[in-house]
mmCIF file as Biopython writes it, N, C-alpha, C and O atoms, coordinates in Angstrom:
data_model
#
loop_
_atom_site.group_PDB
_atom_site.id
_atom_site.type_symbol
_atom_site.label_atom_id
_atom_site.label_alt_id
_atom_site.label_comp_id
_atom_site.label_asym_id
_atom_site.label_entity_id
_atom_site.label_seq_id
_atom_site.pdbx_PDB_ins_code
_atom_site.Cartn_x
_atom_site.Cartn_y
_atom_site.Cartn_z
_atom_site.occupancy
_atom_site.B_iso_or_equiv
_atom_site.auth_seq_id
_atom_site.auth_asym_id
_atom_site.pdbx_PDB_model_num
ATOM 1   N N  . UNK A ? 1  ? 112.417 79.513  94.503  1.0 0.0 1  A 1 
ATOM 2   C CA . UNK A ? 1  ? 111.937 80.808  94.905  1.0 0.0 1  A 1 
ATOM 3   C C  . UNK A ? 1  ? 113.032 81.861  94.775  1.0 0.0 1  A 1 
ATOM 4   O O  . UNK A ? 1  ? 112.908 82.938  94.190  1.0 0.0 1  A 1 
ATOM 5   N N  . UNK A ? 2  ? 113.986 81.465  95.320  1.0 0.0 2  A 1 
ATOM 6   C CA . UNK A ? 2  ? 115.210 82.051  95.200  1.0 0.0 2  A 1 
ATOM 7   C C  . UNK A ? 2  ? 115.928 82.959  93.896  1.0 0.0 2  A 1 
ATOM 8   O O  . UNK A ? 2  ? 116.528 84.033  93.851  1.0 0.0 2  A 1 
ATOM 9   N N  . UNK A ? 3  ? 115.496 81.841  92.785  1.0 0.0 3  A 1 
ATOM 10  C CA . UNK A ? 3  ? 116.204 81.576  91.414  1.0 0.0 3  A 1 
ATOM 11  C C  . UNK A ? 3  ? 115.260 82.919  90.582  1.0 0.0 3  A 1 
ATOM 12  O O  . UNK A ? 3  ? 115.796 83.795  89.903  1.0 0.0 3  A 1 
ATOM 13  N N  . UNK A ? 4  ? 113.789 82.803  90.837  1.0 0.0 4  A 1 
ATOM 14  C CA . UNK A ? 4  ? 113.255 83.616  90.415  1.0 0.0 4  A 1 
ATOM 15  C C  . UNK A ? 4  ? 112.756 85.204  90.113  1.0 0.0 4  A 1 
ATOM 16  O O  . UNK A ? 4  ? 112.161 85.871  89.267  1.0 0.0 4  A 1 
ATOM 17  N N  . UNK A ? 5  ? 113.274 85.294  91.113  1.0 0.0 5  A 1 
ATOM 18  C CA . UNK A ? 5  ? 113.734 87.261  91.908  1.0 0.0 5  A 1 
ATOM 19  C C  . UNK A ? 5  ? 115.144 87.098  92.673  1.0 0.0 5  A 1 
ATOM 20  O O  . UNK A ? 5  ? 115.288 86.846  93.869  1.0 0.0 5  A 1 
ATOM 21  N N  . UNK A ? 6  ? 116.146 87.297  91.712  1.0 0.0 6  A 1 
ATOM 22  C CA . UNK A ? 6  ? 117.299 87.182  92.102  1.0 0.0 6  A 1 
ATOM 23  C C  . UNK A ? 6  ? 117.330 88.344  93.090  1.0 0.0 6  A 1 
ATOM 24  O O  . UNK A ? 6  ? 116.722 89.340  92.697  1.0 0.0 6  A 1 
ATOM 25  N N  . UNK A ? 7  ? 117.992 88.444  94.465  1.0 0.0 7  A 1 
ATOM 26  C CA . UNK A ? 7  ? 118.144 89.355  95.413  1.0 0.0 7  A 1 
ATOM 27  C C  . UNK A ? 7  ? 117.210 89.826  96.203  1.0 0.0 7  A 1 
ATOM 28  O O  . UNK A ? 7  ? 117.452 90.033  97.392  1.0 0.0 7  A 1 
ATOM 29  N N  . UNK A ? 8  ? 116.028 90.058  95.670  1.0 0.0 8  A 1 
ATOM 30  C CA . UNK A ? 8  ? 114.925 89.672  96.355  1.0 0.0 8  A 1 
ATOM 31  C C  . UNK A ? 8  ? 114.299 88.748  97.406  1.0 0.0 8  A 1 
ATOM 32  O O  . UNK A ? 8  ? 113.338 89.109  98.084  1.0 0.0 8  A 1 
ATOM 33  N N  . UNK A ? 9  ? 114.797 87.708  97.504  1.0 0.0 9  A 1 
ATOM 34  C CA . UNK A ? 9  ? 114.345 86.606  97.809  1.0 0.0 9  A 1 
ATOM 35  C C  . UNK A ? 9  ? 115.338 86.650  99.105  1.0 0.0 9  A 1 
ATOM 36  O O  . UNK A ? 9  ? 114.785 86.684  100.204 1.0 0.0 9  A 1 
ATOM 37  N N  . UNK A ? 10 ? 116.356 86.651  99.068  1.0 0.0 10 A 1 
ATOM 38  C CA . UNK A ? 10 ? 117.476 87.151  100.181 1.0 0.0 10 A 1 
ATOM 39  C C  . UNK A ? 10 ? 116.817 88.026  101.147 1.0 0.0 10 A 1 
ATOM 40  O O  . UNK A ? 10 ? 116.808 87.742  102.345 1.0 0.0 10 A 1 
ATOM 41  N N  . UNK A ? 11 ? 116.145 89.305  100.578 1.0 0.0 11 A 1 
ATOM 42  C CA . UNK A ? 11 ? 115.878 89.952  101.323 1.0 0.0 11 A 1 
ATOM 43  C C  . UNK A ? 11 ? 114.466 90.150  101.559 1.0 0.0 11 A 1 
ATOM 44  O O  . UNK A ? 11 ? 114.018 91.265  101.826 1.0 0.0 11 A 1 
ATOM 45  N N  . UNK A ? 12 ? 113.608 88.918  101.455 1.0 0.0 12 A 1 
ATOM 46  C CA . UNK A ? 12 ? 112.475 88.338  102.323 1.0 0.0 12 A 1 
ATOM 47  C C  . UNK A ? 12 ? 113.023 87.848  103.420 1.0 0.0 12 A 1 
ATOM 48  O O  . UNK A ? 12 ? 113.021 88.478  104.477 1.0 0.0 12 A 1 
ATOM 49  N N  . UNK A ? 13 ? 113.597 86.566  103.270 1.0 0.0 13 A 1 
ATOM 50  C CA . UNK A ? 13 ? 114.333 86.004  104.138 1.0 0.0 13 A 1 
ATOM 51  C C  . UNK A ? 13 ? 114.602 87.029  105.660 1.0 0.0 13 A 1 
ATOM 52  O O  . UNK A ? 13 ? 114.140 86.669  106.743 1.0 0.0 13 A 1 
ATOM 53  N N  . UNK A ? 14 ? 115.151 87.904  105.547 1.0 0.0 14 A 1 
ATOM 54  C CA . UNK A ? 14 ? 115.588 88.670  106.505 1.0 0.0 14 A 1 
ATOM 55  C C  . UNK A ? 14 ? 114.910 89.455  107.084 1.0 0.0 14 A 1 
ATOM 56  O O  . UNK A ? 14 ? 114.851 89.832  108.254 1.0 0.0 14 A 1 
ATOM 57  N N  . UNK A ? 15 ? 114.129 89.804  105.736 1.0 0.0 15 A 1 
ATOM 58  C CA . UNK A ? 15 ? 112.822 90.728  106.775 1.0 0.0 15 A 1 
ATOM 59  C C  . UNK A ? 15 ? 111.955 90.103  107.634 1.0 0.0 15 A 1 
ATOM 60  O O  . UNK A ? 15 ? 111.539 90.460  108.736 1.0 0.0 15 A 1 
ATOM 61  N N  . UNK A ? 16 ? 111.589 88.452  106.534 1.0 0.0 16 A 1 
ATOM 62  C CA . UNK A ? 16 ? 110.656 87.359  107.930 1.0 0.0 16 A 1 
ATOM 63  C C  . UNK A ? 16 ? 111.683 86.966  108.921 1.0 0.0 16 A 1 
ATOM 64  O O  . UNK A ? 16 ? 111.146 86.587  109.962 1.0 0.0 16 A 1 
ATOM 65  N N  . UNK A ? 17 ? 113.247 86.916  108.961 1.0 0.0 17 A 1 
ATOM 66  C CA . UNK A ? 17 ? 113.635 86.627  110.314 1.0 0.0 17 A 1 
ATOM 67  C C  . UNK A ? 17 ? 113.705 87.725  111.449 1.0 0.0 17 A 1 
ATOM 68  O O  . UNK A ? 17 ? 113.692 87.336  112.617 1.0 0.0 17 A 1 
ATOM 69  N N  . UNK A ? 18 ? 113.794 89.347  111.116 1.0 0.0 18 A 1 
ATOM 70  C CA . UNK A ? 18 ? 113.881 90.082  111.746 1.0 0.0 18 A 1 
ATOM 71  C C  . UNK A ? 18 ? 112.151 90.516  112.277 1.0 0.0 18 A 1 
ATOM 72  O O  . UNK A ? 18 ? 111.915 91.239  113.244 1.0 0.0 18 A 1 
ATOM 73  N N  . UNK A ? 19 ? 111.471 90.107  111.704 1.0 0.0 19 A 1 
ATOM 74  C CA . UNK A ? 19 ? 110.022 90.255  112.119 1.0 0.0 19 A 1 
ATOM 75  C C  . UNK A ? 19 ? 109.524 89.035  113.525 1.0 0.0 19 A 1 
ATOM 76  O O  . UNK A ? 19 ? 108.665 89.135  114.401 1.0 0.0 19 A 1 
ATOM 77  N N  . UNK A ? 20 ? 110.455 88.007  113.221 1.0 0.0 20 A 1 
ATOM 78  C CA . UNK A ? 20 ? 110.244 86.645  114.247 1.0 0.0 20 A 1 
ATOM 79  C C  . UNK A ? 20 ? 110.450 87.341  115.568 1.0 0.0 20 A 1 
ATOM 80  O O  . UNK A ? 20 ? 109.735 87.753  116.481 1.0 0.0 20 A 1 
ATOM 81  N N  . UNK A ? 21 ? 112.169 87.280  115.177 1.0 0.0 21 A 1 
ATOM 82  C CA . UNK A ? 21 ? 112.487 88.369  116.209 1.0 0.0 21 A 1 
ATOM 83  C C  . UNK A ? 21 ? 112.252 88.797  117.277 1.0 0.0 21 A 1 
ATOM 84  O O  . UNK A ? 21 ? 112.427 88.349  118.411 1.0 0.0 21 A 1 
ATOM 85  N N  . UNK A ? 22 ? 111.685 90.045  116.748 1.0 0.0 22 A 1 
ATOM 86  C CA . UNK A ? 22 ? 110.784 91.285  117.180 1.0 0.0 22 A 1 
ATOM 87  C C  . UNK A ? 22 ? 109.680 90.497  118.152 1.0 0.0 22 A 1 
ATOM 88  O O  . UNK A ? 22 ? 109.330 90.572  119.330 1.0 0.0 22 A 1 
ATOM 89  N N  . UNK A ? 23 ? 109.391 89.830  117.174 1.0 0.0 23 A 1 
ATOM 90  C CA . UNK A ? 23 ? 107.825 89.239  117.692 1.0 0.0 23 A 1 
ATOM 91  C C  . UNK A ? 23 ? 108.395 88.739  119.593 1.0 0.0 23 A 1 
ATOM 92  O O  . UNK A ? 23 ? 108.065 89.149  120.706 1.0 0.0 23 A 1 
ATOM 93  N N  . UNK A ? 24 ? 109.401 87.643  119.069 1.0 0.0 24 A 1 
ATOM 94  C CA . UNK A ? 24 ? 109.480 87.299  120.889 1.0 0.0 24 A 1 
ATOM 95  C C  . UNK A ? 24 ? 110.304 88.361  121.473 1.0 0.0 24 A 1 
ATOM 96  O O  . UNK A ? 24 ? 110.544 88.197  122.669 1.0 0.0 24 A 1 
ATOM 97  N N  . UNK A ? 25 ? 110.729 89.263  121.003 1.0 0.0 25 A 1 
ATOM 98  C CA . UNK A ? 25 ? 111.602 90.186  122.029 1.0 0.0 25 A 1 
ATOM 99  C C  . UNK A ? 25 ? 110.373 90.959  122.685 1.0 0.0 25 A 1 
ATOM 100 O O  . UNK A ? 25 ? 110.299 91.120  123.903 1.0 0.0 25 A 1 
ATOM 101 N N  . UNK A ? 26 ? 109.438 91.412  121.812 1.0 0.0 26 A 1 
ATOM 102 C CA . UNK A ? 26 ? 108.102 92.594  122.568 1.0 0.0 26 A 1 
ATOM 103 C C  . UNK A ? 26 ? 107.138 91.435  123.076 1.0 0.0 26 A 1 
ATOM 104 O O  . UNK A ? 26 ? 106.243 91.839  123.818 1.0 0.0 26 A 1 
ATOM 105 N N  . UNK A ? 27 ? 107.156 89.688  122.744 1.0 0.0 27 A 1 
ATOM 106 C CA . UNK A ? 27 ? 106.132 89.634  123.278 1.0 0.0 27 A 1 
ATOM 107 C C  . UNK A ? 27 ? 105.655 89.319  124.612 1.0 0.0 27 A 1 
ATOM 108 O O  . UNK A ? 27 ? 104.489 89.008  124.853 1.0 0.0 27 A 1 
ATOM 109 N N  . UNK A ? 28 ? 106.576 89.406  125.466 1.0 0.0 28 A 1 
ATOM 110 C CA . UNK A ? 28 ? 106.518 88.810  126.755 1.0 0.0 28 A 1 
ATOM 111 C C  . UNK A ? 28 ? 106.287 90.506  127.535 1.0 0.0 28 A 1 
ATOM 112 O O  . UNK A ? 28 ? 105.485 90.729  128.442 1.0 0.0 28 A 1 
ATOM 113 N N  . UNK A ? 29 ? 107.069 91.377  126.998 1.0 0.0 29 A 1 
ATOM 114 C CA . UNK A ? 29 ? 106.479 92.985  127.624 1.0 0.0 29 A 1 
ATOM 115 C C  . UNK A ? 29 ? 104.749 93.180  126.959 1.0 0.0 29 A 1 
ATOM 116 O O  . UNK A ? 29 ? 103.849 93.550  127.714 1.0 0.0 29 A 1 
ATOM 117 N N  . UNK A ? 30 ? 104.618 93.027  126.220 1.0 0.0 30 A 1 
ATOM 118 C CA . UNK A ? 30 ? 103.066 93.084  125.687 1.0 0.0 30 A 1 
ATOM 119 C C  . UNK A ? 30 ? 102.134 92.500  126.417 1.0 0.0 30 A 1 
ATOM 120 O O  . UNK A ? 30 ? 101.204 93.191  126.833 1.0 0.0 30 A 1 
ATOM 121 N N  . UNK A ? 31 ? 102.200 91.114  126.715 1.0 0.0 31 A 1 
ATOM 122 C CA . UNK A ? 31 ? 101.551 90.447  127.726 1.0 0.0 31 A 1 
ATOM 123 C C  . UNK A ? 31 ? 101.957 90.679  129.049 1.0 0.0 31 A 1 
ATOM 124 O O  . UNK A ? 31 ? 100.978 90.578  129.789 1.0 0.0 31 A 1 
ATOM 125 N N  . UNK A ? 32 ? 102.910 90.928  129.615 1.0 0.0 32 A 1 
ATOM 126 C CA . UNK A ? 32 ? 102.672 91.711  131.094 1.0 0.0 32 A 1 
ATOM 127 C C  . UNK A ? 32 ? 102.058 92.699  131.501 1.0 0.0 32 A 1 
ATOM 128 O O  . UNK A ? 32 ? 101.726 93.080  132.623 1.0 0.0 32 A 1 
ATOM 129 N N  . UNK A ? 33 ? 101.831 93.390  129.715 1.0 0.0 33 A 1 
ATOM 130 C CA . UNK A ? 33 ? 101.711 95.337  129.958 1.0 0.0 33 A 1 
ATOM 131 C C  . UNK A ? 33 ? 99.470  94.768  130.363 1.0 0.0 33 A 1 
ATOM 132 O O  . UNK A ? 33 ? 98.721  95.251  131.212 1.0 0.0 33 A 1 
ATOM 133 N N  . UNK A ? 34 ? 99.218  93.814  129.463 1.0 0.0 34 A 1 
ATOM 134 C CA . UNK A ? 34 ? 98.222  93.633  129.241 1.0 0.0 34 A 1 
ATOM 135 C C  . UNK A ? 34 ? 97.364  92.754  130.530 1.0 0.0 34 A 1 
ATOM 136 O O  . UNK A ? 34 ? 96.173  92.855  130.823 1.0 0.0 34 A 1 
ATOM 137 N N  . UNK A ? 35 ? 98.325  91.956  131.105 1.0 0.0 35 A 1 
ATOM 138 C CA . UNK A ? 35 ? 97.770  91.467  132.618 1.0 0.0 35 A 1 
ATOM 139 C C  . UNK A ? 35 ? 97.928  92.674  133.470 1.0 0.0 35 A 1 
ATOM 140 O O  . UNK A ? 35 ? 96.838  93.094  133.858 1.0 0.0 35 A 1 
ATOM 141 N N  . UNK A ? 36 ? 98.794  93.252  133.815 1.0 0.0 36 A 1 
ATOM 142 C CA . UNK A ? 36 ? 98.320  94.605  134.918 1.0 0.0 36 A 1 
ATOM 143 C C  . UNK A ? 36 ? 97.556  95.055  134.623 1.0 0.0 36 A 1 
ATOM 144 O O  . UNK A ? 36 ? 96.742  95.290  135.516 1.0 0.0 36 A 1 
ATOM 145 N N  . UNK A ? 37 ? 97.245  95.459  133.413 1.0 0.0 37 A 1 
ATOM 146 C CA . UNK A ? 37 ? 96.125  96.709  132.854 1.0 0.0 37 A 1 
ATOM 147 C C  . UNK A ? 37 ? 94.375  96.008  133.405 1.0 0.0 37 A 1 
ATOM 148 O O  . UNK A ? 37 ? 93.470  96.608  133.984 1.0 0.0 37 A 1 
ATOM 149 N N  . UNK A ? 38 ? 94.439  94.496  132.915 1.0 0.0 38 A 1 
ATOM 150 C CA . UNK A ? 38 ? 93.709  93.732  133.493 1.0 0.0 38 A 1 
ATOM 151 C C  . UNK A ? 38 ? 93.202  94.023  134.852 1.0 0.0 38 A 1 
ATOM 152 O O  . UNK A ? 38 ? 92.056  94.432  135.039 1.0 0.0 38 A 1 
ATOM 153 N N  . UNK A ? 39 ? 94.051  93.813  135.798 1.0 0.0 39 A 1 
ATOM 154 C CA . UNK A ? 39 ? 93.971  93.613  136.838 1.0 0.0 39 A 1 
ATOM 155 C C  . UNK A ? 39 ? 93.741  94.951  137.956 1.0 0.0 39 A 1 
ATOM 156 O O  . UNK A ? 39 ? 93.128  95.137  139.007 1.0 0.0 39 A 1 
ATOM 157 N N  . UNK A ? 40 ? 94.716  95.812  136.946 1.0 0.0 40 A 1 
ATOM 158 C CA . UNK A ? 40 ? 94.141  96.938  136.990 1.0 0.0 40 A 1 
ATOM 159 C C  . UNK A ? 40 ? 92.563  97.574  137.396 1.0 0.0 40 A 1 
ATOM 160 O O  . UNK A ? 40 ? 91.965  98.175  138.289 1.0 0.0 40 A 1 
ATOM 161 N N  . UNK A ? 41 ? 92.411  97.065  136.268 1.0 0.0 41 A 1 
ATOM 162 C CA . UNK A ? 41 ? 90.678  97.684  135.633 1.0 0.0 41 A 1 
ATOM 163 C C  . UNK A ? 41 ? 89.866  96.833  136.461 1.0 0.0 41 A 1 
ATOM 164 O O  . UNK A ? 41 ? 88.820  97.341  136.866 1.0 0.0 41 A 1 
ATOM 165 N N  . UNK A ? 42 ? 90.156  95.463  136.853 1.0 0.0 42 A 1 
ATOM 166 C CA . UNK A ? 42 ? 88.753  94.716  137.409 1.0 0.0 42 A 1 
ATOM 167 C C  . UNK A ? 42 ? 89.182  95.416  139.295 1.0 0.0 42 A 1 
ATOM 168 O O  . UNK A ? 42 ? 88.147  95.637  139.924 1.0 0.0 42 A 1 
ATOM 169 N N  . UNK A ? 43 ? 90.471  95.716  140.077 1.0 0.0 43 A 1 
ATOM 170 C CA . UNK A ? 43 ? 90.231  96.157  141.045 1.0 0.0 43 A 1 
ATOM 171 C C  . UNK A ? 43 ? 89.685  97.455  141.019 1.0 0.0 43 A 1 
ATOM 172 O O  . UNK A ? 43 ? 89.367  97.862  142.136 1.0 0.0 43 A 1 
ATOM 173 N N  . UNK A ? 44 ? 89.414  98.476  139.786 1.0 0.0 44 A 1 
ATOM 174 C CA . UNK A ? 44 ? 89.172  99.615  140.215 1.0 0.0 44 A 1 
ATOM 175 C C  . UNK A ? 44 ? 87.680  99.294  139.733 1.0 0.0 44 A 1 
ATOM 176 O O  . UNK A ? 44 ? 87.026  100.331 139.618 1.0 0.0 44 A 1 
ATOM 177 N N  . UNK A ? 45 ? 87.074  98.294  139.464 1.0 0.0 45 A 1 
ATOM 178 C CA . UNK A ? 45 ? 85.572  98.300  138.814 1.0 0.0 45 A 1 
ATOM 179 C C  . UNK A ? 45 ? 84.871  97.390  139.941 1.0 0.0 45 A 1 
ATOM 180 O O  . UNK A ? 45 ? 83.747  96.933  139.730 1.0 0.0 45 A 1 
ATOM 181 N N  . UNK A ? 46 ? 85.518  97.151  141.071 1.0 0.0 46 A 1 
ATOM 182 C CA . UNK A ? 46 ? 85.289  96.421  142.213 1.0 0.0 46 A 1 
ATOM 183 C C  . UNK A ? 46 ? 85.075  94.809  141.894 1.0 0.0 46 A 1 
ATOM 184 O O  . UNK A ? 46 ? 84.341  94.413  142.800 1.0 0.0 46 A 1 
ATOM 185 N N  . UNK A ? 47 ? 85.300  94.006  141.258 1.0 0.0 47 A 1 
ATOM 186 C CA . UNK A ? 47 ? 85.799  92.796  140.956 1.0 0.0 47 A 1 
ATOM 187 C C  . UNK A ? 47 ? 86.092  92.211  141.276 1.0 0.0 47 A 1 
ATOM 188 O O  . UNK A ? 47 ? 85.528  91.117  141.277 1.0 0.0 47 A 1 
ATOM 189 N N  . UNK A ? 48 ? 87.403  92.471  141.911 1.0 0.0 48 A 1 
ATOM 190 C CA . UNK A ? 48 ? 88.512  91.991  142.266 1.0 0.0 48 A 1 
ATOM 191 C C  . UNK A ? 48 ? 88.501  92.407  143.947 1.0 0.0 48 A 1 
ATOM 192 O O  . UNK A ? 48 ? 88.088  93.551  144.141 1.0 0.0 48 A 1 
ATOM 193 N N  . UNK A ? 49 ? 88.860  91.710  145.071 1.0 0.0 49 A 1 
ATOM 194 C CA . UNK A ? 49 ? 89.126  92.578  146.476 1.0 0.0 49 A 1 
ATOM 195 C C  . UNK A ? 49 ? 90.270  92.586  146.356 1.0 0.0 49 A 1 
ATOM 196 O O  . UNK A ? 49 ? 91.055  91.811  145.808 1.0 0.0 49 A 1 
ATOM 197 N N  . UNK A ? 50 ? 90.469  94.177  147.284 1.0 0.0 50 A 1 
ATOM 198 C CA . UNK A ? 50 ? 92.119  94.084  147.304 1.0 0.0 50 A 1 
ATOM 199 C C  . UNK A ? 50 ? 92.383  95.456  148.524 1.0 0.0 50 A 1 
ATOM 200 O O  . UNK A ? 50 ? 91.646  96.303  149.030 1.0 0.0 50 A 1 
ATOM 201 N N  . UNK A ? 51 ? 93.627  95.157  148.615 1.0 0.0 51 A 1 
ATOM 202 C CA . UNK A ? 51 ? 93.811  96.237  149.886 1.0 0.0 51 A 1 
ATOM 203 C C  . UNK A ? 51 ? 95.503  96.946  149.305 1.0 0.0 51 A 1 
ATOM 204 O O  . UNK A ? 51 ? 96.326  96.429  148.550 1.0 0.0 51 A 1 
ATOM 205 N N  . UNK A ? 52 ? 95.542  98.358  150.057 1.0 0.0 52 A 1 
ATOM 206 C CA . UNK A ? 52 ? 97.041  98.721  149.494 1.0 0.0 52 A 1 
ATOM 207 C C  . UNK A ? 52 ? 97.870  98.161  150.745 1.0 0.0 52 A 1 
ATOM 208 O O  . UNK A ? 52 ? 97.352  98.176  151.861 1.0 0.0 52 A 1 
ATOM 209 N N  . UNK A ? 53 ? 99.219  97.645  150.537 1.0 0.0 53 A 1 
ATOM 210 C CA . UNK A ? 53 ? 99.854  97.645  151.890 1.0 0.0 53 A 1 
ATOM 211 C C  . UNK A ? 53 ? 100.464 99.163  152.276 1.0 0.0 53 A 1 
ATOM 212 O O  . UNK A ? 53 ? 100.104 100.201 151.720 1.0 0.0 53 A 1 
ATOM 213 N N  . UNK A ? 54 ? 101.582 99.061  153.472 1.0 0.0 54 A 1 
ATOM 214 C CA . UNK A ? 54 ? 102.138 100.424 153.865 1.0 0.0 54 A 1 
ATOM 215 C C  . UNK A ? 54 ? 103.019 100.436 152.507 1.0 0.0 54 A 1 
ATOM 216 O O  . UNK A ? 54 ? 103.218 101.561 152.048 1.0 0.0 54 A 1 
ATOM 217 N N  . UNK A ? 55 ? 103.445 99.598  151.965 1.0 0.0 55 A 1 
ATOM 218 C CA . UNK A ? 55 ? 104.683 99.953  151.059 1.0 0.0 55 A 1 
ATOM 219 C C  . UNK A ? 55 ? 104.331 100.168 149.736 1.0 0.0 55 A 1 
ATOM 220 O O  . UNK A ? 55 ? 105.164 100.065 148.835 1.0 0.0 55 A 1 
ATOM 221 N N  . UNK A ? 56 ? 102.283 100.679 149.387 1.0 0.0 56 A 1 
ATOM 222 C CA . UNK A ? 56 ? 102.191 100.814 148.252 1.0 0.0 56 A 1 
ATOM 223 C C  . UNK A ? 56 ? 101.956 99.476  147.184 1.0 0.0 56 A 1 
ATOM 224 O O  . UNK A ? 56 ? 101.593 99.481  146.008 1.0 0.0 56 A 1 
ATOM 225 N N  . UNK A ? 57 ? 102.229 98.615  147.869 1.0 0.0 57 A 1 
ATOM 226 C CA . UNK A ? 57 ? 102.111 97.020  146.814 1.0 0.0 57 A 1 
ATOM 227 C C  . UNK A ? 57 ? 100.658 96.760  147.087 1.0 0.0 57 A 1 
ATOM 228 O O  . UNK A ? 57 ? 100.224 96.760  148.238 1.0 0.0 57 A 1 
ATOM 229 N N  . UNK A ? 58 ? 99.716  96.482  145.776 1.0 0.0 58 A 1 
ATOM 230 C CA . UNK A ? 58 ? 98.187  96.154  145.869 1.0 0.0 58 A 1 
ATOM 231 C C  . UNK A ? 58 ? 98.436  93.945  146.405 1.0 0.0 58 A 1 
ATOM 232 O O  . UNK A ? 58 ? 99.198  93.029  146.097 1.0 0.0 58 A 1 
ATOM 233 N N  . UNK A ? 59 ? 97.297  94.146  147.255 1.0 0.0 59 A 1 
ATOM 234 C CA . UNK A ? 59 ? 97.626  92.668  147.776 1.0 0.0 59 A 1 
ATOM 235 C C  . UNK A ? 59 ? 95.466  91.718  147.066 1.0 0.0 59 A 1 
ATOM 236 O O  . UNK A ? 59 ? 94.332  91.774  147.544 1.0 0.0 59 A 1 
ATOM 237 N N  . UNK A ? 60 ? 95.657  91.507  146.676 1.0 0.0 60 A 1 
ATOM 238 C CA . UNK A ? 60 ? 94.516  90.707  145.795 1.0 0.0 60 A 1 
ATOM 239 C C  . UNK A ? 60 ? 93.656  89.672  147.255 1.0 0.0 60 A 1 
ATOM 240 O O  . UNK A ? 60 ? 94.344  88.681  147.500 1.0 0.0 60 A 1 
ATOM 241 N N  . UNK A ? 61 ? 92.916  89.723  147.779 1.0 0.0 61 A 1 
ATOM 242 C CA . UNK A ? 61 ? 91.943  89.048  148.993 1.0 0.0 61 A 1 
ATOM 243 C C  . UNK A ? 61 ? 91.608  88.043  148.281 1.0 0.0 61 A 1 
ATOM 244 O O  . UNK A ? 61 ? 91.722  88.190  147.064 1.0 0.0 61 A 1 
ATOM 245 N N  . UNK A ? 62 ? 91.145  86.848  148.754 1.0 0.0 62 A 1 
ATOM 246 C CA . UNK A ? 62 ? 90.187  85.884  148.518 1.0 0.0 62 A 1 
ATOM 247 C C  . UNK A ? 62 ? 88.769  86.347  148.353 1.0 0.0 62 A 1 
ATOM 248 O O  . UNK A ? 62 ? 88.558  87.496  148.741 1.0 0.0 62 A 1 
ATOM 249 N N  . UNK A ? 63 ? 87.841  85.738  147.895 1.0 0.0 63 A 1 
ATOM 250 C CA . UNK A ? 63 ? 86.605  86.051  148.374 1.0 0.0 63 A 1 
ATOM 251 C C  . UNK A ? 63 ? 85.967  85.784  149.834 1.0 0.0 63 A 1 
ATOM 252 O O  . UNK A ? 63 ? 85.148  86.498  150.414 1.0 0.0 63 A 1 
ATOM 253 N N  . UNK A ? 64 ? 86.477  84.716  150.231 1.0 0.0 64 A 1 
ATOM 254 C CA . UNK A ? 64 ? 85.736  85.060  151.673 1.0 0.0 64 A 1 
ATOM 255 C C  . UNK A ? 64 ? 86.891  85.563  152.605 1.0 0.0 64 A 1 
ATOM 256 O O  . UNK A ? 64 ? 87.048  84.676  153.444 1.0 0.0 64 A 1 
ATOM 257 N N  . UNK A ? 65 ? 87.476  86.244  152.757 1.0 0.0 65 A 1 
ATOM 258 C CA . UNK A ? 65 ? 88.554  87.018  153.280 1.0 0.0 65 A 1 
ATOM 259 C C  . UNK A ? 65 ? 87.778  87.980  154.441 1.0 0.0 65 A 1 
ATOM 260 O O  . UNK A ? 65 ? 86.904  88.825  154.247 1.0 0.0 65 A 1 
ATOM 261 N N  . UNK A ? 66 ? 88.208  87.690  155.318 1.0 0.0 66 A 1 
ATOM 262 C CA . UNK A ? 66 ? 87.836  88.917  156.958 1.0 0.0 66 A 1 
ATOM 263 C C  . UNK A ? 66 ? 88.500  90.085  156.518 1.0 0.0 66 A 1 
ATOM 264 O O  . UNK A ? 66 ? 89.430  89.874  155.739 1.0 0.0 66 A 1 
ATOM 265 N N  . UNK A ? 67 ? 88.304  91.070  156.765 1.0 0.0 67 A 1 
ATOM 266 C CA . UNK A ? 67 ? 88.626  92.345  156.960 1.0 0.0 67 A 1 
ATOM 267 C C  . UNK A ? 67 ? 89.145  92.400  158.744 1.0 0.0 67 A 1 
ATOM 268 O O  . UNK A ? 67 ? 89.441  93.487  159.241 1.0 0.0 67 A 1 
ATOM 269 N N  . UNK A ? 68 ? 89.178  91.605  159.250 1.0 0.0 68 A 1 
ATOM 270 C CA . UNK A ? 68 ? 89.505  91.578  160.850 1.0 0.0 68 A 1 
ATOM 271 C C  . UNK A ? 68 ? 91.134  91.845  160.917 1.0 0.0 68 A 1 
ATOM 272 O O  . UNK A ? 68 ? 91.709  91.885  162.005 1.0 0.0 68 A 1 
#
């Protein structure tokens, strides 16, 4: 492969390693961005129970959860 596009072929190489990369550096922020957004959307579409505490942190209820 190499032999056949002299210099070329070098610089596949690098572009598929710098694309790998990429891939695991964004993909663990991508999938976090995409579970809040989740979780997000099903507590504000009533889905989900949930309550705010005093400090602003959303706390997720069980389903059979007292309000007591």
């Amino acid at each position: 492969m190499f032999d056949m596009i002299p210099g070329w072929g070098y610089l596949f190489v690098s572009y598929l390693m710098g694309s790998i990369a990429t891939f695991f550096i964004f993909y663990k922020t991508v999938v976090l961005h995409a579970i809040e957004k989740t979780i997000d959307s099903l507590c504000e579409d009533g889905y989900l129970r949930h309550r705010k505490k005093a400090d602003g942190e959303i706390e997720i209820l069980k389903y059979n959860h007292n309000d007591k």
